[in-house]
N, C-alpha and C positions, 0 to 999 in steps of 0.2 A: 878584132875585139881588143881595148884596152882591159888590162888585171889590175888589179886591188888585191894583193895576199895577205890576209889576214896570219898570222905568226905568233907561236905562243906555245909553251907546255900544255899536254893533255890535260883538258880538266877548268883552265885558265880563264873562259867564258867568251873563248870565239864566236861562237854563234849565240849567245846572247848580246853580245853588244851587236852583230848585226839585227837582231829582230827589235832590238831597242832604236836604231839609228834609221829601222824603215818606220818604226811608229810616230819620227816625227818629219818625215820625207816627205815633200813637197810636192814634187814633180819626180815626172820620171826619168831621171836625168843620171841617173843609175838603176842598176840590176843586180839581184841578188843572186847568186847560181841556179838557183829551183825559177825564179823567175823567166832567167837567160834559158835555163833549156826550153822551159814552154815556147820561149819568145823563136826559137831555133826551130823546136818543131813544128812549127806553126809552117817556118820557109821550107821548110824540110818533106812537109807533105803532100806539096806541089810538085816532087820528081818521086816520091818514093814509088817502087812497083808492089803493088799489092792488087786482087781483084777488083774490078770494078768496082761491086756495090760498097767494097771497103773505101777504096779513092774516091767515091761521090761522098761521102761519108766526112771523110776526114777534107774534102777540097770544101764543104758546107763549113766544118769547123773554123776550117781557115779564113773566110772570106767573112765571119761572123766578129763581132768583134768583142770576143768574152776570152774568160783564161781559158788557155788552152788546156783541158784534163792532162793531171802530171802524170798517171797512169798510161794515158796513150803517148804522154812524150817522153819516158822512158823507154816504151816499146819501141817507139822509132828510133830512139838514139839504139836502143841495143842493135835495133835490122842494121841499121846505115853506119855504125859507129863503127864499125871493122876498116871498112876503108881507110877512114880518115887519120884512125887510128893509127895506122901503120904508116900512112903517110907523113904522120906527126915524128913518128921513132925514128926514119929515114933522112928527116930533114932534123933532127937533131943526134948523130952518131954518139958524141961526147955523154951525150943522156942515158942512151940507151948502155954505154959502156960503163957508167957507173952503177946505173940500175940493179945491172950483172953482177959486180962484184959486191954489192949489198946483200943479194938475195943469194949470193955464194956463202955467204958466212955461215956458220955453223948454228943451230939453234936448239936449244934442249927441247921445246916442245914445237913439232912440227909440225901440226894440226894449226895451234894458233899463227907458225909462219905463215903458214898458206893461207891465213882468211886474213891476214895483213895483204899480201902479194894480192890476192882478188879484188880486195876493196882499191887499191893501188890502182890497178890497173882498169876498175869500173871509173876510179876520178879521173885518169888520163885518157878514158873514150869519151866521156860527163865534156871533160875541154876541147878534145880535137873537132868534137859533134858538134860545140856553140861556138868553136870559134871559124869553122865553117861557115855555118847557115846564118850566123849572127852578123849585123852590119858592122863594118870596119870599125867605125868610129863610134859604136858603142862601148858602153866603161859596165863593167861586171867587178864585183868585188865579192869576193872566194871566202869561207871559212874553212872549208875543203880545200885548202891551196895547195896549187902544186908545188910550193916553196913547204910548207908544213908536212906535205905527205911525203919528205925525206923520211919520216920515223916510221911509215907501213915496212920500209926494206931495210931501215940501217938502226942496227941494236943502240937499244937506249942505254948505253955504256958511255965512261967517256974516254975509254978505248975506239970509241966509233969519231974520232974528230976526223981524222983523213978522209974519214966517207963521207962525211959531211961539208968538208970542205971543196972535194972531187963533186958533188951531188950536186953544189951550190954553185959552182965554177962552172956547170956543164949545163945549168938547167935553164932554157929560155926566162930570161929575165921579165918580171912583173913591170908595169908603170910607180907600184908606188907598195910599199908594205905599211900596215901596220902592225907596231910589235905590241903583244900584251903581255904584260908581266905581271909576276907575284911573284911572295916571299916561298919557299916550297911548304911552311905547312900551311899556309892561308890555301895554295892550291890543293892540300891534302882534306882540310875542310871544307872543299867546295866539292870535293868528290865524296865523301863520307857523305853529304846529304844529297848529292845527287843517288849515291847509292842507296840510300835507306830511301828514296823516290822512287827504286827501280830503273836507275837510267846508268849503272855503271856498263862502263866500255870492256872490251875484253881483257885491254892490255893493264886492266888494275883488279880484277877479280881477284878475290880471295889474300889482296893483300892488307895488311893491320897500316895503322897509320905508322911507324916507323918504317915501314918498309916503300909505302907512299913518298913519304918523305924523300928517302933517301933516291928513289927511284925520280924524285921532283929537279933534285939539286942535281943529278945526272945530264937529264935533259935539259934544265936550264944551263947549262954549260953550252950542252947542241945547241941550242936555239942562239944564243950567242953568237955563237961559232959564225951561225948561217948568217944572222942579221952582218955579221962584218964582213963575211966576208959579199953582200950584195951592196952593202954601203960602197966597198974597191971597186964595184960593177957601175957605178954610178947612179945605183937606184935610189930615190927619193925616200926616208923611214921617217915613220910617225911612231914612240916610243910612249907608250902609256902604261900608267900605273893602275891596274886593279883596285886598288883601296881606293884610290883618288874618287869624289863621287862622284856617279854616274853622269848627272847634268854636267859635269865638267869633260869627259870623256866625252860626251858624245858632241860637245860643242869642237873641241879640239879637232874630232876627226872630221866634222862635216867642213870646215876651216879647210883643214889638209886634201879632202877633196875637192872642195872647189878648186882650190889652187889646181891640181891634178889637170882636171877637167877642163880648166880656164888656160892652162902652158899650153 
């Protein structure tokens, strides 16, 4: 599996520029992660052990050629994603050692730690799963990225640059990023109506907009951080401006991946 990491402060419109970039998607000549897993479960239902009348069941699905239900292609990433999983942490040590000392850190509220750490580690079974069952030379592009889910373990301070830098040094490098940027209140007003929609994330609950803010210009620092230090790594970056409009953004990045896809 080729990556595409999508990179940005929370809030920034990662997954809306991807759901804008599949509405004007030609061919299938990329995958979106929800995609990639169905595409994975699909190979993936072909060995899994489960009863008969279940494996008639799902080996029908397979052989049919509709989307594969993302309900049953979670279930199977959760059965089978243990292995791979671990196979993934083994064949990256430096990963797994930063990991550690993120999730070492001290945290005031330890409830939210933990549902950062879960989600963390549901996106790094999400990748070990598709980049198994998924053909080599397929191209997937993450909003979920394993490069952006530094921030489920390493505190959004900019006390946390070392961890960011160790995180970004250690973490199997992507084919290509793109970075989305904003100014931190333009990002603070893109969560205030997300919020009053009902879609705020945990890690901005209950906070006012100067505290957004302030909490913006933190992590836009991390994000920085990471973008340079994968640039020393020799990774390809596509650096985009949020306000820039939309038909321009989306023209940029479909540019930068072909190139991608075409090297």
């Amino acid at each position: 599996m080729n990556r595409i990491d999508i990179v940005g402060v929370g809030g920034v419109g990662k997954s809306t520029l991807v759901k804008n970039l599949k509405a004007v998607r030609n061919t299938k000549e990329w995958l979106d992660e929800q995609e990639a897993l169905g595409v994975a479960a699909r190979n993936a239902a072909k060995s899994v052990n489960y009863p008969i009348p279940v494996k008639l069941l799902l080996s029908i699905l397979s052989a049919v050629d509709i989307k594969f239900p993302q309900i049953i292609a979670t279930q199977l990433m959760m059965k089978m994603g243990g292995h791979h999983f671990k196979e993934f942490l083994e064949r990256n040590p430096l990963l797994l050692q930063a990991i550690a000392k993120g999730i070492e850190r001290p945290e005031t509220n330890n409830i939210k730690k933990l549902s950062f750490i879960h989600h963390f580690v549901h996106v790094l079974k999400k990748l070990s799963f598709i980049d198994h069952f998924l053909a080599k030379d397929a191209w997937v592009i993450w909003d979920e990225s394993l490069t952006h889910k530094m921030f489920a373990i390493i505190p959004w301070e900019e006390s946390s640059i070392d961890l960011v830098k160790l995180y970004c040094e250690s973490v199997p490098p992507p084919d290509g990023i793109i970075y989305l940027r904003d100014s931190p209140d333009g990002i603070a007003e893109k969560i205030r109506k997300r919020s009053l929609a009902g879609g705020t994330i945990a890690a901005h609950e209950n906070m006012d907009a100067d505290a957004l803010i302030k909490l913006n210009i933190a992590t836009s620092q991390l994000v920085e951080v990471s973008v340079d230090v994968m640039k020393r790594r020799g990774v390809k970056i596509l650096e985009l401006d949020a306000q820039d409009e939309n038909e321009t953004n989306i023209v940029r990045t479909k540019e930068f991946m072909d190139f991608l896809i075409e090297s």
